[in-house]
C-alpha positions in Angstrom: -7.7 37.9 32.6 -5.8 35.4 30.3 -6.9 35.5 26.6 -6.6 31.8 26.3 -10.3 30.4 26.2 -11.0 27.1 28.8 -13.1 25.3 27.4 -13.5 21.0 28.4 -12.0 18.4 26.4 -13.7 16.5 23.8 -12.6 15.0 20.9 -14.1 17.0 18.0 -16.3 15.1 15.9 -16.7 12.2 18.7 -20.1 11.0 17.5 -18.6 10.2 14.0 -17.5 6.6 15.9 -17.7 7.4 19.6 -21.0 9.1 19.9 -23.8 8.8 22.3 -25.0 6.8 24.9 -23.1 3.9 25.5 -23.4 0.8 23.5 -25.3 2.7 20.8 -23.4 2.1 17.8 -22.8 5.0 15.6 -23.2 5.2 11.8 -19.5 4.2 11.1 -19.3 2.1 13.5 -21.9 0.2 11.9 -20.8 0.6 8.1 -17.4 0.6 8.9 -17.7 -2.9 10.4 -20.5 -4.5 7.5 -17.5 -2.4 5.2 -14.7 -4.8 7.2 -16.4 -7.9 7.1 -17.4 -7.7 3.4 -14.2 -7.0 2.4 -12.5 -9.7 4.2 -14.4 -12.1 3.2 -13.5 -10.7 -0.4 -9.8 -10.5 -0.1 -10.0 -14.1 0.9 -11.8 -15.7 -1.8 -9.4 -14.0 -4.2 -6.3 -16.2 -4.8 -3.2 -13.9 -3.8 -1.5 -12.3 -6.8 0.7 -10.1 -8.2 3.5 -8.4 -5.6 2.0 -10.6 -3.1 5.0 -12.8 -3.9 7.5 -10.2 -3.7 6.2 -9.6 0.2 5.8 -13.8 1.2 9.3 -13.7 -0.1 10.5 -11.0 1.6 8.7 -12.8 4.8 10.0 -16.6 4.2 13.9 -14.6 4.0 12.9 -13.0 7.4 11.9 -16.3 8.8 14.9 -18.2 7.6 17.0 -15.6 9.5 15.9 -12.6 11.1 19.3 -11.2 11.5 20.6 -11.3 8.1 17.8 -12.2 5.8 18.7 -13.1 1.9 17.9 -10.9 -1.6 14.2 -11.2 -1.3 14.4 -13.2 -4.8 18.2 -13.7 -5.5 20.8 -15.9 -4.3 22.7 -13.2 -2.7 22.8 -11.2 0.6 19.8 -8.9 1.2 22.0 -6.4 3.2 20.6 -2.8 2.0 17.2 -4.2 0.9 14.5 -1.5 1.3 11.6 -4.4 2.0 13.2 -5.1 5.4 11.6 -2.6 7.1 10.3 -3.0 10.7 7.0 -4.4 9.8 8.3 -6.8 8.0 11.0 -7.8 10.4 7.9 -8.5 12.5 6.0 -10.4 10.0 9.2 -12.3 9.9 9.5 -13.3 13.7 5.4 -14.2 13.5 6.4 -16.6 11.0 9.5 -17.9 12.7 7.3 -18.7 16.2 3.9 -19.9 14.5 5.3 -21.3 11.6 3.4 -19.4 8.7 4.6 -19.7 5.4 4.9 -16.6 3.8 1.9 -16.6 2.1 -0.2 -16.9 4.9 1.3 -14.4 6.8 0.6 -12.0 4.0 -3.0 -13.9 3.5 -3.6 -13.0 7.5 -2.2 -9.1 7.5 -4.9 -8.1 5.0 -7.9 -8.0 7.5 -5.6 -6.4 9.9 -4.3 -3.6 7.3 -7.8 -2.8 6.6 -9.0 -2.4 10.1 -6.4 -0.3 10.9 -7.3 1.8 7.6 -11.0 2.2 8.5 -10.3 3.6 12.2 -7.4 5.6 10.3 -10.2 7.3 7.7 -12.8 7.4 10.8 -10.3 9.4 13.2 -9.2 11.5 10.4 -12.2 12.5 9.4 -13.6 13.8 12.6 -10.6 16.0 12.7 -12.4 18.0 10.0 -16.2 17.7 11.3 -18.2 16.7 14.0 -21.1 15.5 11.3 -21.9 11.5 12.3 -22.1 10.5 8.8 -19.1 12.3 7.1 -16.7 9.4 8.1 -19.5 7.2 5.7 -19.2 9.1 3.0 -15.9 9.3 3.0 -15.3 5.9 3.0 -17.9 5.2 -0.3 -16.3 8.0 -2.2 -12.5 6.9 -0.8 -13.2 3.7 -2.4 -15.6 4.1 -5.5 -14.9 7.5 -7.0 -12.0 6.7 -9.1 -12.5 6.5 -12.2 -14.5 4.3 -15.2 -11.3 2.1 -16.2 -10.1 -0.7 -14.2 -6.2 -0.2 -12.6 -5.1 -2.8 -10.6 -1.7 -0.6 -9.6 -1.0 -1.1 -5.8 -1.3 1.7 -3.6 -4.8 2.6 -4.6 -7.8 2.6 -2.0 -10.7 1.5 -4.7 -12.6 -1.0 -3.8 -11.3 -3.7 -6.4 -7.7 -3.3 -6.0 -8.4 -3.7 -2.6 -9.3 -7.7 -3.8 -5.8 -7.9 -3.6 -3.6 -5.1 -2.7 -5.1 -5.5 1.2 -2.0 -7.4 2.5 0.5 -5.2 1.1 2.7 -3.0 3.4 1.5 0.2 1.7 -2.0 -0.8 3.5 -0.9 -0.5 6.5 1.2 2.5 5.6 -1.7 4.4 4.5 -3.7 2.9 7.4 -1.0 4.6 10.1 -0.8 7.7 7.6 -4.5 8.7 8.4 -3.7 7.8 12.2 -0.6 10.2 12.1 -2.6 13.1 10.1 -5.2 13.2 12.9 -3.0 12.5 15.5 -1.4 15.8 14.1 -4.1 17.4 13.7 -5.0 17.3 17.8 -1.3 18.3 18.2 -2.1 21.2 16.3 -5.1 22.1 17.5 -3.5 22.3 20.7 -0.8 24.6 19.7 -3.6 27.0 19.2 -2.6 30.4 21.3 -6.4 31.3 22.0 -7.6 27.2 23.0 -6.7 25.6 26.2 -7.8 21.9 26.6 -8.7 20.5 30.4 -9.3 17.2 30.9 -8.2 13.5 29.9 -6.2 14.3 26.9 -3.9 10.9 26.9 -0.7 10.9 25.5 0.5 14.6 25.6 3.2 17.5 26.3 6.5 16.2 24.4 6.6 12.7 24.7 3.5 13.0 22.5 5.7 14.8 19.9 7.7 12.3 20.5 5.8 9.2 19.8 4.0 11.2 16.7 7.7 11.8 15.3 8.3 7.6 15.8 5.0 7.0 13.8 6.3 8.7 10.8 9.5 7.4 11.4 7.8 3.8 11.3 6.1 4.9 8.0 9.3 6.4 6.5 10.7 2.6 7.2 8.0 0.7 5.8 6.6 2.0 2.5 8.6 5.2 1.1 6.4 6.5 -1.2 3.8 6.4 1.5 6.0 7.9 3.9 6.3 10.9 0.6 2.9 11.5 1.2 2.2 11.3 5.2 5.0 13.9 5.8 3.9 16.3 3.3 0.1 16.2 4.9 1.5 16.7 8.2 3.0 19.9 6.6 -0.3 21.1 5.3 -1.8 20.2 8.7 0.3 21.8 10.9 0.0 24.9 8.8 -2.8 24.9 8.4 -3.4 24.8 12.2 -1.0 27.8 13.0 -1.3 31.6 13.3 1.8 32.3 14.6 4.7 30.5 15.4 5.7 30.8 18.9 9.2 29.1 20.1 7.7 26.3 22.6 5.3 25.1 19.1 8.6 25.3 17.0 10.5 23.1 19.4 7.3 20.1 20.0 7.5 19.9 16.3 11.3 19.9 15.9 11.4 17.2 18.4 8.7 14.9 16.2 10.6 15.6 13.3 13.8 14.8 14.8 12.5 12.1 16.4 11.2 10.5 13.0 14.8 11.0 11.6 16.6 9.6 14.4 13.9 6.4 13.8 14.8 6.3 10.2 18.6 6.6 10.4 19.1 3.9 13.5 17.4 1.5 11.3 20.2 -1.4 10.7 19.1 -3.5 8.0 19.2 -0.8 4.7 20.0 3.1 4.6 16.9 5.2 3.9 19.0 7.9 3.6 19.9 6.2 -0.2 16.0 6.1 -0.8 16.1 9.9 0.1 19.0 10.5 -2.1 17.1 8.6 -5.0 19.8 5.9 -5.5 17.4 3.3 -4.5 16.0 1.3 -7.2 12.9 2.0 -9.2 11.7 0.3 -11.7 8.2 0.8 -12.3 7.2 1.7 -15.6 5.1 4.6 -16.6 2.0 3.0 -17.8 0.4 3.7 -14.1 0.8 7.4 -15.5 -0.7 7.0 -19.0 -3.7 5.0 -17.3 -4.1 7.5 -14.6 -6.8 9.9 -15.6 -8.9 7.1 -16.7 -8.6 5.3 -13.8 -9.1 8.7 -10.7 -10.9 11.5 -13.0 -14.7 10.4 -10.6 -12.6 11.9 -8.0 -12.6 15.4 -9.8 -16.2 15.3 -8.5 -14.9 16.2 -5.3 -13.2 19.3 -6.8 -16.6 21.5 -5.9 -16.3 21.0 -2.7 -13.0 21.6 -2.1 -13.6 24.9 -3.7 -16.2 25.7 -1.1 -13.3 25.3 1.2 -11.0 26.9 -0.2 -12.7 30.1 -0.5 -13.5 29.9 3.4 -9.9 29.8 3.5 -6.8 28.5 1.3 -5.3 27.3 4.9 -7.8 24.8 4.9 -5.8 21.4 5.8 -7.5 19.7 2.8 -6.8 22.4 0.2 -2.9 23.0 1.5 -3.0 19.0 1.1 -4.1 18.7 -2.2 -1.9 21.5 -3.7 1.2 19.7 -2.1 0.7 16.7 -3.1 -0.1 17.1 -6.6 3.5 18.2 -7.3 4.8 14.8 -5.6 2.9 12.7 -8.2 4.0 15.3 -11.0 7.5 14.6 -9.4 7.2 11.2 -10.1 6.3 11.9 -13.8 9.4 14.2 -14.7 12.0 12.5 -13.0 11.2 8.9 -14.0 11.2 7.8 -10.7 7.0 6.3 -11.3 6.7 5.0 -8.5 5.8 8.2 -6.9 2.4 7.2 -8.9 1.3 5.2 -5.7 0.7 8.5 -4.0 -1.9 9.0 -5.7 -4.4 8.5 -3.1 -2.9 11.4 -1.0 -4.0 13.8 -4.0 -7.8 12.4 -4.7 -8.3 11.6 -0.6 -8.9 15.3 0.0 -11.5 15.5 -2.9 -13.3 13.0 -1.6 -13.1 14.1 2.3 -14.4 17.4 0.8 -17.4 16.1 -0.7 -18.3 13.7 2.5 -17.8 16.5 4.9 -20.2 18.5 2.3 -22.9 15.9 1.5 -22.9 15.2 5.6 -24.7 18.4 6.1 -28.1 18.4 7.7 -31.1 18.6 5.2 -32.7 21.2 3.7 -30.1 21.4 1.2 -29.6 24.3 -1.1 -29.4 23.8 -4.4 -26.1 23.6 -5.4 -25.5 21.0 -2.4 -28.5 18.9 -4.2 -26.7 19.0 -8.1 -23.3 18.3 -5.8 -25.2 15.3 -3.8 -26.8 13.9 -7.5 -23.6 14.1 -9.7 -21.8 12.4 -6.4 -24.2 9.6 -6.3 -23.7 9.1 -10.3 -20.4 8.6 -9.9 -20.7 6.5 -7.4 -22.7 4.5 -9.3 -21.0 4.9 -12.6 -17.9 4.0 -10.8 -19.4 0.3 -9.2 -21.2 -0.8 -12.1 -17.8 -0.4 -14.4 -15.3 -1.7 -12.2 -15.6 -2.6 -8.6 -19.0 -4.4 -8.5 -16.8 -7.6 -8.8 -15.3 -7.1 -5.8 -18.1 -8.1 -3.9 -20.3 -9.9 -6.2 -18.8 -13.0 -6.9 -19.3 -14.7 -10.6 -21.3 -17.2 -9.9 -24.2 -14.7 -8.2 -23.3 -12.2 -11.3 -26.2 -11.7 -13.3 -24.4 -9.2 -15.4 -20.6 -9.7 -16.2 -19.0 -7.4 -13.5 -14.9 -7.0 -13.9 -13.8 -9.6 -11.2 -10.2 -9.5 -9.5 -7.7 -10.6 -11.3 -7.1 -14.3 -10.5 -3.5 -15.9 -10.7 -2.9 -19.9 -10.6 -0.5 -21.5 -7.4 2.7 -22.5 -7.8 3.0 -24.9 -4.9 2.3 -27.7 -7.2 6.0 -26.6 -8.4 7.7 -25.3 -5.2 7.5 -28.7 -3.6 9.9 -30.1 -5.7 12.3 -27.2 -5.3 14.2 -26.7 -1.8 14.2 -23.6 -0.3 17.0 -21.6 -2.0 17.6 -23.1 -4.9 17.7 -21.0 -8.2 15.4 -21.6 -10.6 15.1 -19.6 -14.4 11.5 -19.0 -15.2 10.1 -17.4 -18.6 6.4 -15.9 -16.8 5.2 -13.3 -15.6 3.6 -14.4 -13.2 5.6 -17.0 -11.9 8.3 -14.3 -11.9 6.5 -12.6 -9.5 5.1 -15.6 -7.0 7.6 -18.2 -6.8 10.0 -16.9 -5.1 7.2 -16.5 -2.2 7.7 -20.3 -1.8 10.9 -20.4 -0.8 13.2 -20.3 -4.3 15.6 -18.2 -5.6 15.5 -16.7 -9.2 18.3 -16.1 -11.5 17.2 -12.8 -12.5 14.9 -11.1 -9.9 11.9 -9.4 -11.6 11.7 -5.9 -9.8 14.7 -3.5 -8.5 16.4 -4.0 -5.2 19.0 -1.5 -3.8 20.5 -5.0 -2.9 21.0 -5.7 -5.8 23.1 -3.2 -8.7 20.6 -2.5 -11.2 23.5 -3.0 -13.9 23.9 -6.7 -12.5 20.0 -7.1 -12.3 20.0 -6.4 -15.9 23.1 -8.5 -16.8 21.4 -11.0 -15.2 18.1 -10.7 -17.2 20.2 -11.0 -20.3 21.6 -14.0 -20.0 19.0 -15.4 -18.9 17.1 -14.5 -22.4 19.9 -15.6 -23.4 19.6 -19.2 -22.0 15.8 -19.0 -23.7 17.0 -18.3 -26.9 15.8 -20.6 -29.4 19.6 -20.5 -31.0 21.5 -21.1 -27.4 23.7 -24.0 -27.5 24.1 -26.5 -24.9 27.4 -24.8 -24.0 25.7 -21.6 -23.4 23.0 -22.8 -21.1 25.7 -25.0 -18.9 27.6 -22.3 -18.5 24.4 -20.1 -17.2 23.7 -22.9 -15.1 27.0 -22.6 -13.2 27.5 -18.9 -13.2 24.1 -19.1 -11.0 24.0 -22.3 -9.6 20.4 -22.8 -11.6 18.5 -25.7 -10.5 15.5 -25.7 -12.4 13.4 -24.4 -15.2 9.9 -23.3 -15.2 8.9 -22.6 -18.5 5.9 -21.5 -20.3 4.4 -23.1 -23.6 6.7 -20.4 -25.2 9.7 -22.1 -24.7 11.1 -25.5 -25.6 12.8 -27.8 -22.2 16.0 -28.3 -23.7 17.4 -31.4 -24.3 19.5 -32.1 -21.0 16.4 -31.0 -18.5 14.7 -33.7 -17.0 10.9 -32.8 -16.5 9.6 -33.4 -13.1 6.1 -31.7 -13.2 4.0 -29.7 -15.2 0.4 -28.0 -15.0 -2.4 -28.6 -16.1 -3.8 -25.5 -15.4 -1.4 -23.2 -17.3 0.2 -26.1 -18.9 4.1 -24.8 -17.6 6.7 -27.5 -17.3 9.0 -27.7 -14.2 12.6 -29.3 -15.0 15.6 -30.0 -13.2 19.0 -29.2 -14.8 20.8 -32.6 -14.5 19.8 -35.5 -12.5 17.2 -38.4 -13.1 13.6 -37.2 -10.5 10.4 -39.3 -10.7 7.6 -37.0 -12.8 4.5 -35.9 -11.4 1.4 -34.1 -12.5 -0.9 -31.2 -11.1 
């Protein structure tokens, strides 16, 4: 008689959104959607900030032409940009055929990033656990037990920064990252030399392997750092899953990760092998490191439960993932490169999936489970009252004070003077980081670009400072102007117009003045 076991198929932990009789909703279903509604309606009311610009102008280049889009934010060819990844090729041609700007295509992803994040966390989860209401808990702690200090660094799953990091590629990454993991985790499960499966099981055998290895390949393409993350899980769950490696398992799972190379590499528009070497650009600086306890320790509440698991068995997929992706984050610290800080999701998520899949159990609890359950529910508390309350309660129903989402003015009052390419010099931060979602080209792009040599980025940075200076001469500035065809100045209260700008708009709001280099253009207000 064979020593495999047949046994039907059922999708472990079905109830958690599947469950039951049909058309009786199950708990996430139910939270998960309240949880998708709410926070839509959130992301919308918050004006779009921050690297938002960075991704409309990465959109309004693909739009202009697919083919061969433009520096994201420089008057130069974008050949070897990292940000033109397949997603946002697509975002791109959406663009081209409904004619989005930029910012509405980015406005418009958000709800869809998030609902492909909460079936992501649901699926995921009932890899670990058949208990209905673990995929609940999960998604309160995934989003509230950070920490006690607001950090508005992108890549993070809390419920504020979600306000306004929702329509960012690394959503979406993370969204297909918890897809991939339990995807993997069936793959695995299947592997199992004592478990045979009967019945519907979809898309198996090796063109499963197959399109798993393309998923990751997709991710690698998108969001890097994410990618960091999703293949080092897929590690921990696949070893976790094993207890013996026989040669058909070794070759399925060559094949996926072949497959997810030979995605990567065909790619046309950039090399990720340069990203993989580290010559990509990175210039995020390390304050997303000194902030970092402050803003994740709630998470360490999580570190109980994981324990629990771990002394079942350190082959636990959410102990193996936690102790391999702490050392990417530390990575990011030693080496410099900091932008290995945005995976640190990947190290609290298993935390946090530890303490839902604990805090799910059945009543009675014991004890310990009840001083676990309180000192969760604290946090959870601590953690909403002292930063993410304002996501959700806006300031005019907030009886309190709650931190509310950072809020950054428009500049279309300025882009509709400026035509689409034309280089402007700008002195703000924030300007820095949105106008070129209109349309515009700066002199001297804000953030790193493999398109762009970082020594030229910098060269470029300095002269513009040096345009600003309050000792530049007229002579200096012209020749600026002509070295990068500059068009226009948007300047702060900091500096000065200088004498041959013509002013052609200012706001009211921030009080910034927008001037043309040359030339004689009727003046407006905001």
């Amino acid at each position: 008689m064979s020593a495999s076991v047949l046994v039907r198929r059922t999708v472990r932990g079905a109830t958690a959104l599947r469950g039951g009789p049909m058309g009786r909703l199950t708990p996430y279903q139910l939270f998960g959607t309240l949880f998708w509604l709410v926070m839509t309606l959130a992301y919308w009311r918050v004006p779009l900030c921050c690297d938002a610009g960075l991704h409309a102008a990465v959109v309004e280049r693909l739009r202009a032409d697919p083919l061969h889009p433009a520096h994201p934010m420089a008057d130069l060819p974008g050949e070897g940009s990292p940000s033109y990844g397949p997603y946002a090729v697509a975002q791109g041609v959406l663009a081209r055929l409904t004619g989005l700007s930029g910012w509405g295509v980015v406005k418009l992803a958000g709800p869809v990033h998030l609902l492909v994040l909460l079936t992501g966390l649901g699926r995921f989860v009932r890899t670990l656990t058949t208990r209905p209401w673990a995929p609940v808990t999960a998604l309160l702690f995934m989003t509230l037990l950070w920490g006690t200090a607001r950090n508005p660094w992108s890549g993070h799953l809390a419920l504020l920064p979600m306000t306004t990091n929702l329509g960012y590629p690394s959503a979406l990454t993370t969204g297909l990252t918890l897809w991939a993991w339990a995807w993997t985790a069936t793959r695995a499960r299947e592997d199992a030399p004592t478990v045979r499966f009967v019945g519907p099981s979809g898309l198996g055998g090796r063109p499963g392997y197959a399109a798993l290895g393309a998923l990751y390949g997709l991710i690698l393409l998108t969001h890097f750092v994410t990618a960091a993350s999703a293949l080092i899980g897929a590690v921990a769950i696949v070893a976790s899953r094993q207890r013996g490696w026989r040669r058909p398992v070794v070759a399925r799972w060559a094949l996926a990760g072949a497959v997810c190379g030979a995605v990567a590499v065909a790619w046309p528009y950039y090399d990720v092998l340069d990203l993989v070497s580290g010559t990509g650009g990175d210039a995020r600086d390390r304050r997303p490191y000194e902030e970092m306890f402050a803003g994740s320790w709630l998470a360490l509440l999580g570190v109980p439960a994981l324990w629990l698991r771990a002394r079942g068995s350190l082959r636990d997929p959410l102990v193996l993932m936690f102790l391999l992706e702490c050392p990417l984050v530390a990575y990011g610290w030693v080496s410099g490169h900091h932008a290995y800080v945005l995976a640190l999701w990947a190290v609290l998520l298993p935390p946090q999936c530890a303490l839902a899949v604990e805090l799910a159990a059945p009543r009675p609890w014991r004890r310990a489970r009840q001083v676990l359950g309180g000192a969760a529910a604290a946090g959870v508390c601590a953690g909403f009252v002292t930063v993410h309350a304002g996501a959700v309660v806006p300031r005019s129903a907030d009886p309190v004070g709650f931190a509310q989402p950072v809020r950054w003015p428009a500049y279309d009052w300025a882009a509709r003077h400026i035509g689409p390419g034309e280089v402007v010099i700008t002195d703000g931060y924030q300007a820095g980081h949105s106008l070129a979602g209109y349309g515009p080209n700066l002199a001297a792009p804000v953030r790193s670009d493999p398109a762009l040599d970082e020594w030229e980025r910098e060269r470029r940075a300095a002269d513009v400072r040096a345009y600003l200076a309050p000792g530049s001469t007229r002579a200096q500035r012209a020749a600026v102007v002509r070295r990068y065809h500059v068009r226009w100045l948007l300047l702060t209260r900091r500096h000065p117009v200088p004498e041959e700008a013509v002013v052609v708009a200012w706001s009211g709001e921030t009080g910034e003045v927008l001037a043309r280099v040359g030339g004689d253009v009727r003046v407006t207000t905001r």
